[in-house]
N, C-alpha and C positions, 0 to 999 in steps of 0.2 A: 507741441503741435504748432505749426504752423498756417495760418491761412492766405492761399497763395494772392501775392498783391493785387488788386486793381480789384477784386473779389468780393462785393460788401453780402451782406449775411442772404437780405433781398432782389436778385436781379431778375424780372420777366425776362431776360435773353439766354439766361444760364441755370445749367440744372438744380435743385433746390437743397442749398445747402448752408443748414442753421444751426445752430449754436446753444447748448443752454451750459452754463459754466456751471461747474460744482465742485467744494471742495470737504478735503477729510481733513479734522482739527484735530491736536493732540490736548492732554489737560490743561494745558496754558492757551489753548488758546490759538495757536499758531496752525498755521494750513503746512502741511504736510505733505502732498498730492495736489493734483490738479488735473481734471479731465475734463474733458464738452463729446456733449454727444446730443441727438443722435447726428452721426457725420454722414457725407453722402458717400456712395459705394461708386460716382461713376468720375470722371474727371471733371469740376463745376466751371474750368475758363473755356471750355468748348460750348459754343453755341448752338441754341438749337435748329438743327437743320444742315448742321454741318456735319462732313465725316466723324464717325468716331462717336457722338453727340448721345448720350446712353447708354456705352457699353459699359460694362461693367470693370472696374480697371485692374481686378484681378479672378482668380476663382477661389472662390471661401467653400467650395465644398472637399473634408477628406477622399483622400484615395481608398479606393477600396482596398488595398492592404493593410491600411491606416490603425494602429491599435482603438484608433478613437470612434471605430465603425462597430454598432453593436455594444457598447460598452459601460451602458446604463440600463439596468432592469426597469421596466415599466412601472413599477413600483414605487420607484422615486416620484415627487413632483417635478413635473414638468410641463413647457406649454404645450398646446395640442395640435402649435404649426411651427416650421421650421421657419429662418429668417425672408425667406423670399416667399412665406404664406401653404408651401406645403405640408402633408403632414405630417404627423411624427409623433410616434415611430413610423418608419416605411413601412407600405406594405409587404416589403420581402421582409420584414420581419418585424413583427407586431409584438414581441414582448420584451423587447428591448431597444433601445437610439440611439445618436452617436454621442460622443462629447464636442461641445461645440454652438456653433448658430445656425447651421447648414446640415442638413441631412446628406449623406454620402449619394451621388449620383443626382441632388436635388437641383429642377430647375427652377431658373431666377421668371418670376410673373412678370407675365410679359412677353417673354419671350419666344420669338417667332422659331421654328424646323421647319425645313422642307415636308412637307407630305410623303407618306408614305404607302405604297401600296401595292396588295398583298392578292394573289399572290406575284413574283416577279413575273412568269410567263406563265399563263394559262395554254393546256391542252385541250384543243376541243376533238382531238381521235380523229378515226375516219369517220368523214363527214361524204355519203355520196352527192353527187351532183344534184342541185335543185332540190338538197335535205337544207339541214338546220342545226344548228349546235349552239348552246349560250350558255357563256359559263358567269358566274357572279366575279366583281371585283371589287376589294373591300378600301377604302382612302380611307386613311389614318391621320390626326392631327398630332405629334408628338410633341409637340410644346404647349405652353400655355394662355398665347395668345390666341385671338382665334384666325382663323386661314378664311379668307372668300374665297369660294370655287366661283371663279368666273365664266369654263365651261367647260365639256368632255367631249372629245373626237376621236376618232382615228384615221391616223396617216398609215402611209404606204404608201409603195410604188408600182407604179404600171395600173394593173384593175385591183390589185391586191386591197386599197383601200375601200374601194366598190362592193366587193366582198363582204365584208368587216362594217359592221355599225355599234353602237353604243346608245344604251337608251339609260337615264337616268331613273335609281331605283328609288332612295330617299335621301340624297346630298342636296345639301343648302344652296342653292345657286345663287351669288349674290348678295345680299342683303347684310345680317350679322355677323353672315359665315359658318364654316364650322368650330365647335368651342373646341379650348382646348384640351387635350386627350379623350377625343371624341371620333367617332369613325361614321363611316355612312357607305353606302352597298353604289354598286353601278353595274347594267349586266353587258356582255358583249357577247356580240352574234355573228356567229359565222357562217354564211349562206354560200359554200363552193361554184361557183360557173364553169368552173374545167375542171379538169382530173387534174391531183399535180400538189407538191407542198407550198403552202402560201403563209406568208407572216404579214404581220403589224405591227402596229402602236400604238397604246391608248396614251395619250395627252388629257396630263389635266392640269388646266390651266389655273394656277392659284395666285390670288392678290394678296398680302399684309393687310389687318383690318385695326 
């Protein structure tokens, strides 16, 4: 193992990456091996704030064809979170875990996904003129970090958007965010002024927190 030069164990500019040395002795005496851990998972001469600055510098989680998916009865001991804090076994399957440090599809804490949300196009039917139709819409956080919603709108074009409003049902606007693998409701309303097919788009606008 090598530690890349200019790199000392402690830098505030660079990501944290230390060192405990330990070795295996045979009967005389003599070291035999040699390892240090625990090592950092992301690249430590990148600084912080720079591109690249956290990501992970590979992916330690098996493929789901992987023999090493499922391949320990829960019966064994084992810990009760995978390496990046998830748990383990997964929930798609609870009596068995992988072999390994990473659960199979496990994501790294921390980390940010786009929002998600469900459903893709809501139908609100026929709606006559100067009626009413609101269908719910569910935003989804699929990572671990958590997401700020900073707000909800809807666009369109011509009076299409006039039409069309969004009222907030119980998403975090602001503040800690939403956590992650956490969801929250938004409802949208659609109030016709003419006969005729009309569309939209619900924007939701999210921060990194």
């Amino acid at each position: 193992m090598t530690v890349p030069p200019g790199v000392p164990d402690q830098n505030p500019f660079y990501a944290s990456f230390t060192l405990t040395p330990a070795a295996t002795v045979d009967e005389g005496n003599n070291a035999i091996s040699m390892f240090y851990g625990p090592l950092t998972t992301v690249n430590p001469t990148i600084q912080k704030g720079a591109t690249g600055y956290g990501v992970p510098l590979g992916n330690y989680s098996p493929t789901a064809s992987s023999p090493a998916v499922n391949a320990v009865p829960t019966s064994v001991a084992h810990p009760a979170t995978d390496f990046y804090g998830n748990p383990r076994p997964d929930s798609a399957n609870t009596t068995s875990f992988d072999i390994g440090a990473v659960e199979a599809g496990s994501t790294p804490a921390g980390t940010i996904l786009p929002a998600v949300v469900r459903p893709a196009a809501a139908l609100f039917g026929t709606v006559p003129v100067g009626g009413a139709s609101t269908q719910p819409v569910t935003i989804s956080n699929p990572g671990t970090a958590p997401l700020v919603i900073n707000g909800l709108s809807v666009g369109g074009t011509g009076a299409n958007a006039k039409q069309f409003t969004v009222t907030n049902g119980n998403c975090p606007i602001g503040g800690a965010g939403l956590a992650g693998g956490g969801s929250c409701t938004a409802n949208v309303t659609f109030r016709p002024t003419a006969a005729g097919q009309e569309n939209a788009t619900l924007n939701v606008t999210v921060d990194a927190h």
